[in-house]
C-alpha positions in Angstrom: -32.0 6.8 7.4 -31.0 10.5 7.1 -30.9 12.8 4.0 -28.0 11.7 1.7 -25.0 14.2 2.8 -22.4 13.2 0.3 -20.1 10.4 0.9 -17.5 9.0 3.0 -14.0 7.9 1.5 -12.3 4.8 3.5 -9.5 3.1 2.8 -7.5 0.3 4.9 -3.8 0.5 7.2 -1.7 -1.5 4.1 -1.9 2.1 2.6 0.9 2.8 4.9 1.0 6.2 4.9 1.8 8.1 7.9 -0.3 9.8 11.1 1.1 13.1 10.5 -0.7 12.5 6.2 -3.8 10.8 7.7 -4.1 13.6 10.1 -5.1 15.9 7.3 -7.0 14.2 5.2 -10.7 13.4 5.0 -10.4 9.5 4.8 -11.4 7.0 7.3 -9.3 3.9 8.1 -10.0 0.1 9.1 -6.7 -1.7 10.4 -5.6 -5.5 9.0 -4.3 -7.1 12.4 -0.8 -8.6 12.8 0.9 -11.2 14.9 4.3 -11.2 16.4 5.1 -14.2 18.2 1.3 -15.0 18.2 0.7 -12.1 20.2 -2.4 -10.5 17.7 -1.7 -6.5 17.2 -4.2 -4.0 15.6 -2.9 -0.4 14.1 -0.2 1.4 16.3 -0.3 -0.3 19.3 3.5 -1.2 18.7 5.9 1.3 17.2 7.7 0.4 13.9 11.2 0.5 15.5 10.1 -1.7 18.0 8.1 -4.2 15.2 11.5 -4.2 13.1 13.7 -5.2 15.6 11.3 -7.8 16.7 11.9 -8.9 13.1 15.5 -8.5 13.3 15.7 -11.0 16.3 13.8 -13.5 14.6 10.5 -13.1 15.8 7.9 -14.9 13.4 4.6 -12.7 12.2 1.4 -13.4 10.6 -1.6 -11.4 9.2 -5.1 -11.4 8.6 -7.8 -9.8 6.3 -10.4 -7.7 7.3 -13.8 -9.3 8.2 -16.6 -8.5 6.4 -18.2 -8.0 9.7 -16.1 -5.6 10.1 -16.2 -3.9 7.2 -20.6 -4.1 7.7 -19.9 -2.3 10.9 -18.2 0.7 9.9 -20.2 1.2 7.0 -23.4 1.1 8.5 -22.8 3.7 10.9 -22.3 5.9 7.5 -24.6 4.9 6.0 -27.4 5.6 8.5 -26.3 9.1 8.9 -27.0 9.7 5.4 -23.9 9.1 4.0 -22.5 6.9 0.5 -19.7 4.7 0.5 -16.6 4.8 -1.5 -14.1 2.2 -0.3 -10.6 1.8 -2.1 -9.3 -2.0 -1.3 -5.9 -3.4 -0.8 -4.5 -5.5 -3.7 -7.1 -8.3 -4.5 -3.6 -10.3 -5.5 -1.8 -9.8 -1.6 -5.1 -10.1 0.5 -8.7 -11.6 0.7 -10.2 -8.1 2.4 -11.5 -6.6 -1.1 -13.7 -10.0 -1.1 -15.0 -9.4 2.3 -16.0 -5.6 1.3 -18.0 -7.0 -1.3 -19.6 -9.2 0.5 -20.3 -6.3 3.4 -21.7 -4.0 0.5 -23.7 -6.8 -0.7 -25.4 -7.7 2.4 -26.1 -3.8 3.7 -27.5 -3.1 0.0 -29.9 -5.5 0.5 -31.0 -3.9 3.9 -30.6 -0.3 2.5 -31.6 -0.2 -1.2 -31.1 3.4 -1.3 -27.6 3.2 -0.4 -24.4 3.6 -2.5 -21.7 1.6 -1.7 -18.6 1.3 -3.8 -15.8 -0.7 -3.9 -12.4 -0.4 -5.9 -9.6 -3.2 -5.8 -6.6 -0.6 -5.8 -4.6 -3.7 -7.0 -1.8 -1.7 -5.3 0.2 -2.0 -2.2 1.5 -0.1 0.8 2.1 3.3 -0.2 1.5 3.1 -4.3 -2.5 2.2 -2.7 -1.3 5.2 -0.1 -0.4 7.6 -3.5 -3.5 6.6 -5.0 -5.8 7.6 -2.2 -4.2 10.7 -1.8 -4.9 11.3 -4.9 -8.4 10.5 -4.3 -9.0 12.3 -1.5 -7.8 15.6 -2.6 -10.3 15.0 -5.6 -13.0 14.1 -3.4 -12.1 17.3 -1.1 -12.4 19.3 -4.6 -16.0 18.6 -5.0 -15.7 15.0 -7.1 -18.8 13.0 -7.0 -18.6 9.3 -5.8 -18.9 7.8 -9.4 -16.8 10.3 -11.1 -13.8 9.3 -8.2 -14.8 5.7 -8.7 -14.6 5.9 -12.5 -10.8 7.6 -12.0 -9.2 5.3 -9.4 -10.5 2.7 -12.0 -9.2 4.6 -15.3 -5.8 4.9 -13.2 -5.0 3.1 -11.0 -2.8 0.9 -13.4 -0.9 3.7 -14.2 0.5 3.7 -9.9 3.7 2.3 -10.6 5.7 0.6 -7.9 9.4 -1.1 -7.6 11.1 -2.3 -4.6 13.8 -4.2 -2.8 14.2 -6.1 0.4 17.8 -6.3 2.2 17.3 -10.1 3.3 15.3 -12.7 1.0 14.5 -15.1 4.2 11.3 -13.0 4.2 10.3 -13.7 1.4 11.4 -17.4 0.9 8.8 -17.7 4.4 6.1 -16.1 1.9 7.0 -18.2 -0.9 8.1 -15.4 -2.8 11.5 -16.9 -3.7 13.0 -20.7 -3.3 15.2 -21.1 -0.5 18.2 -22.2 -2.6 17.8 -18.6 -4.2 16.9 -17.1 -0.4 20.5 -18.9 0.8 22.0 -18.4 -2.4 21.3 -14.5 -2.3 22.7 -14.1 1.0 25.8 -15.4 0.5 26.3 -13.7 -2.6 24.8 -10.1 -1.3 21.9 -10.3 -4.8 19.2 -8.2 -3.6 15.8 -8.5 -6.1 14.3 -5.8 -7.6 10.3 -6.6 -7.9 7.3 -4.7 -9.2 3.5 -5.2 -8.7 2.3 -6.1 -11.5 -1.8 -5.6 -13.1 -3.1 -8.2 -11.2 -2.2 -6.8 -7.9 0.8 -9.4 -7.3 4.0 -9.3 -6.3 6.9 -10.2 -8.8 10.6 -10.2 -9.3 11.8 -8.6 -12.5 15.7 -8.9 -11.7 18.4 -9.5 -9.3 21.6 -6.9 -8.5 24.4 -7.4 -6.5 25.0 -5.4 -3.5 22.4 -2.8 -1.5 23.1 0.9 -3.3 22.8 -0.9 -6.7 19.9 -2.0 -6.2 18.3 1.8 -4.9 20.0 2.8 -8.1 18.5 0.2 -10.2 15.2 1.2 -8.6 15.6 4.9 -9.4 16.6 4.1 -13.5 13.2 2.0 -13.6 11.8 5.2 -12.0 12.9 6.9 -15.6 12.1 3.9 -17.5 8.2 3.4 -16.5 7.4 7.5 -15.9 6.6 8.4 -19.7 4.8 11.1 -20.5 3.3 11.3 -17.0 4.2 14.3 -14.7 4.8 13.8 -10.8 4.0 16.3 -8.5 3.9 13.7 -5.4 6.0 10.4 -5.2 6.0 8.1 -2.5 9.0 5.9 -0.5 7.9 3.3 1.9 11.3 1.7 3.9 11.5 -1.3 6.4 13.5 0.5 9.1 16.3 1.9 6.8 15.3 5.7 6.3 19.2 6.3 5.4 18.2 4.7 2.5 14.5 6.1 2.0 16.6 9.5 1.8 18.9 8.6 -0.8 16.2 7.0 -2.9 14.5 10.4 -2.2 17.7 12.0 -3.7 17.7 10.1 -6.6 13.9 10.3 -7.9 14.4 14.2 -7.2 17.4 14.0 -10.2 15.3 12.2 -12.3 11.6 14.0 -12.0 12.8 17.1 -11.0 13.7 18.4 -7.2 10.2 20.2 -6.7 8.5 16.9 -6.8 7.3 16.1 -3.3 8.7 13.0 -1.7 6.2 11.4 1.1 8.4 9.0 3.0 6.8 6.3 5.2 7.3 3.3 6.9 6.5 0.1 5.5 3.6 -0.8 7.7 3.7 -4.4 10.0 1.1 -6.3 7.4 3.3 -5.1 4.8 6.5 -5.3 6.4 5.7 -8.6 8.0 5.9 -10.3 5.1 8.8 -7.8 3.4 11.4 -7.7 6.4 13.4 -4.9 7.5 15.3 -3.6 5.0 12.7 -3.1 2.5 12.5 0.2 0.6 10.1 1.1 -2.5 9.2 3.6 -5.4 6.1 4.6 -6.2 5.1 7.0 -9.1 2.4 7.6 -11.7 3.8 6.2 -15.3 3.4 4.8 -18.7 2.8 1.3 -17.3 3.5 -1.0 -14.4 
C-alpha cells in the first residue's frame, strides 16, 4: 500500500444534489439502483422528466441498498493508493446501505490494519444529506482532517433540518407511510401532509393542510420556526418535477432568512422520488432542532 495521501470523501446518489454541484466538488459517489416497471436503473441513465412521467402514468418502482461488495470495491481502490476513508451514509432509518458500509469497512480493516475508514449515518435524506456534505466537503477542501470532519458531521448533523410535502398521498400509502383511507381520504379532500425527518433518520408526518400553496407556506413558517439562532448562508430545495413550486419556496425562505442566502434547487432523485411521487417539494436548513 502507498504512503497515506490524505483522504477521500464519498457520499451516495440519495444526496440528490445536482451534476452541475457534483461537478465542483471533491466527493466521490456510489449510485443506489431503481426499478421502473422492473426494468433495474443505476444513476442518470434515465432523465428526471422522463422518470416523473413514468410515475405519472402509473408506472410502479422499487429500490435497493448498496452492497457491501460494492461499497469494498470502491474503497479499496482508495485505499491502496494511499488514501483514508470518510464515508457519509444515507439515513440508517430509510435504507439498509449504512449497514453494508460497515460491514465493507469491517472486512477491508481486517485486511489493511493501517487503514482509516470512517463511516457517518447522515440520518438525513435527499438533499438535507446533500446540504450536509456540502458542508463537509468545503471543510475538507479547507484543510479539515478526517476525524476533525467526522467529529463535525456527528456534532451537527441533527441540527440539518428538513420539511416537505408530496402533491398525491398514493405514494406514500404504497410505502406505508399513510393508510389508504387517509391516502383516498386526502385526495378527495385536496390535504396535502407536511412531514419532517426526525433524529432517527425517519420519515414522519407532523400535520395536514388543505390545498398545494398552503402547504409551501406552511413549510416556509416551520422554516422560521426550527431556524433559531443558526445563520444560513446555503439552503437547499429538492422538488418531484414541480420547479414552479421549488421557485416559490425559494421566494419564500429568501423573506424569511434574508435574500442573500443561496438557494440550491434540485430534483428529488428516483430512490428518493420513487417512493415520494411527483409533486414532492422540501426544505432544508441548519436550525435549533429537527
Amino acid at each position: 500500500m502507498c504512503a497515506k495521501k490524505g483522504y477521500k470523501l464519498y457520499s451516495d446518489s440519495t444526496c440528490d444534489l445536482s451534476q452541475e454541484l457534483l461537478s465542483k466538488m471533491d466527493v466521490s459517489i456510489l449510485d443506489l439502483s431503481y426499478e421502473v416497471d422492473s426494468t433495474v436503473y443505476v444513476g442518470s441513465e434515465m432523465s428526471m422528466k422522463v422518470f416523473y412521467d413514468r410515475m405519472r402514468n402509473g408506472a410502479m418502482t422499487k429500490t435497493s441498498q448498496i452492497s457491501p461488495a460494492v461499497y469494498e470495491q470502491a474503497f479499496e481502490k482508495d485505499i491502496r493508493n494511499g488514501y483514508d476513508i470518510l464515508y457519509l451514509a444515507f439515513s440508517s432509518g430509510l435504507s439498509g446501505s449504512y449497514n453494508g458500509a460497515c460491514i465493507a469497512r469491517d472486512t477491508l480493516l481486517e485486511k489493511y490494519p493501517d487503514a482509516k475508514i470512517v463511516c457517518v449515518d447522515s440520518l438525513c435524506a435527499s438533499t438535507g444529506e446533500g446540504l450536509l456534505l456540502i458542508k463537509a466537503e468545503k471543510k475538507k477542501r479547507a484543510g479539515m482532517a478526517l476525524d476533525d470532519l467526522a467529529e463535525w458531521l456527528e456534532a451537527n448533523k441533527l441540527h440539518l433540518c428538513h420539511v416537505f410535502t408530496v402533491d398525491d398521498l398514493k405514494y406514500l400509502r404504497r410505502g406505508g407511510r399513510v393508510s389508504t383511507a387517509a391516502a383516498v381520504a386526502g385526495s378527495v379532500l385536496g390535504i396535502k401532509p407536511i412531514l419532517h425527518v426526525d433524529n432517527d433518520g425517519h420519515l414522519i408526518p407532523i400535520g395536514k393542510i388543505r390545498g398545494r400553496k398552503q402547504s409551501i407556506n406552511r413549510l416556509a413558517e416551520l422554516v422560521s420556526e426550527k431556524v433559531g439562532g443558526w445563520e444560513n448562508k446555503e439552503v437547499a430545495i429538492c422538488h418531484g418535477d414541480c420547479i414552479e413550486d421549488a421557485e416559490y419556496a425559494a421566494k419564500l425562505m429568501k423573506e424569511r432568512l434574508g435574500n442573500d442566502i443561496e438557494v440550491h434547487i434540485c430534483y428529488t432523485g428516483p430512490v428518493i422520488g420513487a417512493h415520494s411521487g411527483p409533486g414532492t417539494l422540501a426544505l432544508f436548513f441548519m436550525g435549533e432542532e429537527r
